[in-house]
C-alpha positions as CSV (number, residue, x, y, z in Angstrom):
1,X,0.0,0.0,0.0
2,X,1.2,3.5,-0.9
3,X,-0.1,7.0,-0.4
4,X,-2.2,7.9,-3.7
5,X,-3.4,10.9,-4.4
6,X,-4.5,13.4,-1.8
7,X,-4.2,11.3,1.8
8,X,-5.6,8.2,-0.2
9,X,-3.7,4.9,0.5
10,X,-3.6,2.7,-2.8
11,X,-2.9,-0.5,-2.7
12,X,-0.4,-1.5,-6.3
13,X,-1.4,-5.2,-5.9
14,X,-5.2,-4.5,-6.7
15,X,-4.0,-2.2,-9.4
16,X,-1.9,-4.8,-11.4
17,X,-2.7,-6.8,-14.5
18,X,-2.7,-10.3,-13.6
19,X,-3.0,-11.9,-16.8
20,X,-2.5,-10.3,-20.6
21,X,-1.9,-11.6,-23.9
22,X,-1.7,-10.7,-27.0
23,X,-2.7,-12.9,-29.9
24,X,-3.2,-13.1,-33.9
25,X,-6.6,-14.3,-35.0
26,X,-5.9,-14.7,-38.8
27,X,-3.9,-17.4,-40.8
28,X,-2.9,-19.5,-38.0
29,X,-4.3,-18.1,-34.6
30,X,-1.0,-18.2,-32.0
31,X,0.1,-16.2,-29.1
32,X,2.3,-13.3,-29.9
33,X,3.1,-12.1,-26.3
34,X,1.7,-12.9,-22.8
35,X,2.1,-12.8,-19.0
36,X,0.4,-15.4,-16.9
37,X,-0.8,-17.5,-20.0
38,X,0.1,-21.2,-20.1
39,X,-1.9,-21.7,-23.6
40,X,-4.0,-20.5,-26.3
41,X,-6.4,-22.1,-28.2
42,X,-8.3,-20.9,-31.4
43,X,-11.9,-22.9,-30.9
44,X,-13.1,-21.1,-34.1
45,X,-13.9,-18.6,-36.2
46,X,-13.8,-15.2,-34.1
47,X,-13.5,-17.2,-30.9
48,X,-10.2,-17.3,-29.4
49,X,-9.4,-18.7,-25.5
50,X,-6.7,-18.0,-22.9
51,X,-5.4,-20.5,-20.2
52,X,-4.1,-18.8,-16.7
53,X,-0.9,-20.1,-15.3
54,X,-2.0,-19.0,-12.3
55,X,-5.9,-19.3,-11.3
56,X,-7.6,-16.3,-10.5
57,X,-9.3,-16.4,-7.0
58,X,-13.0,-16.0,-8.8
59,X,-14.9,-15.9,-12.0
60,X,-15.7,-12.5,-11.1
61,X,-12.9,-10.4,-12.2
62,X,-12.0,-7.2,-14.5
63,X,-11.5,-8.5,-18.5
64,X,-10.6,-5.8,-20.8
65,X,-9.6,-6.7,-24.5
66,X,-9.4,-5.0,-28.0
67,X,-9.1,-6.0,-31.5
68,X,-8.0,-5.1,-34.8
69,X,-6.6,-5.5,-38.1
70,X,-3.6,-4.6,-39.8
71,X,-4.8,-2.6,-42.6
72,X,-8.6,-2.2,-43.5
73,X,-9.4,0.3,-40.7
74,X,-12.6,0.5,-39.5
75,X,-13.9,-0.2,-35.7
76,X,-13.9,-3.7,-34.1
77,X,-14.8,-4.8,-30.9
78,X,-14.2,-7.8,-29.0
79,X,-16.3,-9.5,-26.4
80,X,-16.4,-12.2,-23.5
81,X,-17.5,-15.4,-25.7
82,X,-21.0,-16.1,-24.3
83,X,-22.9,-18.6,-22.4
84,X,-21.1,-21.7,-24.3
85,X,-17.3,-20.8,-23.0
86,X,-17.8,-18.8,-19.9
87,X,-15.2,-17.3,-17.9
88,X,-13.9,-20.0,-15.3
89,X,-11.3,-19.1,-12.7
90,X,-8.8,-20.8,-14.9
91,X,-9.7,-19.1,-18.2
92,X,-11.6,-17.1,-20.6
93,X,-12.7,-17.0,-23.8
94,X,-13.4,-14.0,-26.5
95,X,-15.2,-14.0,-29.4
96,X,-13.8,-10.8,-32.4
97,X,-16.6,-9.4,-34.7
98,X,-16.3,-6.9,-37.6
99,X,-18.2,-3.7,-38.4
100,X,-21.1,-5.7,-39.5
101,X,-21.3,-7.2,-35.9
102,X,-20.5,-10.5,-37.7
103,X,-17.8,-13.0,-35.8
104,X,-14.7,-12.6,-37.9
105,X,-11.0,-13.5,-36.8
106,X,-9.3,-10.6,-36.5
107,X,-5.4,-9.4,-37.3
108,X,-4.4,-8.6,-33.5
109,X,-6.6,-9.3,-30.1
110,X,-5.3,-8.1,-26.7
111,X,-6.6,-9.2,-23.2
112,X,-6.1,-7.7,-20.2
113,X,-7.2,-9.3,-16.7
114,X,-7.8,-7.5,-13.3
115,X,-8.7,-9.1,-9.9
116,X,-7.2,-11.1,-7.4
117,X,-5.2,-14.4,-8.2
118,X,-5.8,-17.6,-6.4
């Protein structure tokens, strides 16, 4: 815990990323880059799936992610996957569209994960 702003105490440990990745979703889907990912798989079109290293403590924790391509522009977005591939303590799946709303695999996907770790 450290003094924030004002007389606030923060505490860094609730403010850290515990998990991130960063993964291509075209040609074949891989990993680029991560921290606390021990796989990836590609389950399908659009739908792409992260494995924790280390659990997190819940279900119930921050997920942030974009995606993108290369060249095309346009805006994407990327969302939790849905009722079939929940997120579990151990992982999490997302599902890419394109500016149609239609699943599509997309050039670049990122992942970011908040909460507390198991």
């Amino acid at each position: 815990t450290i003094r924030g702003e004002g007389s606030n105490q923060t505490s860094i440990q609730q403010g850290l990323a515990k998990v991130w990745s960063r993964y291509n979703g075209t040609g074949t889907a891989a990993l680029v880059d991560s921290f606390n990912v021990s796989s990836f798989s590609d389950l399908g079109t659009a739908i792409g799936e992260i494995t924790y290293s280390t659990n997190m403590s819940t279900a119930n924790y921050n997920c942030t992610a974009v995606t993108g391509e290369l060249t095309g522009g346009g805006n994407r977005v990327i969302g939790m996957s849905g009722s079939n591939q929940p997120p579990t303590t151990s992982k999490v799946a997302f599902k890419s569209f394109n500016t149609s709303f239609a699943g599509a695999d997309q050039d670049f996907n990122c992942v970011t994960l908040h909460g507390d770790l198991a």
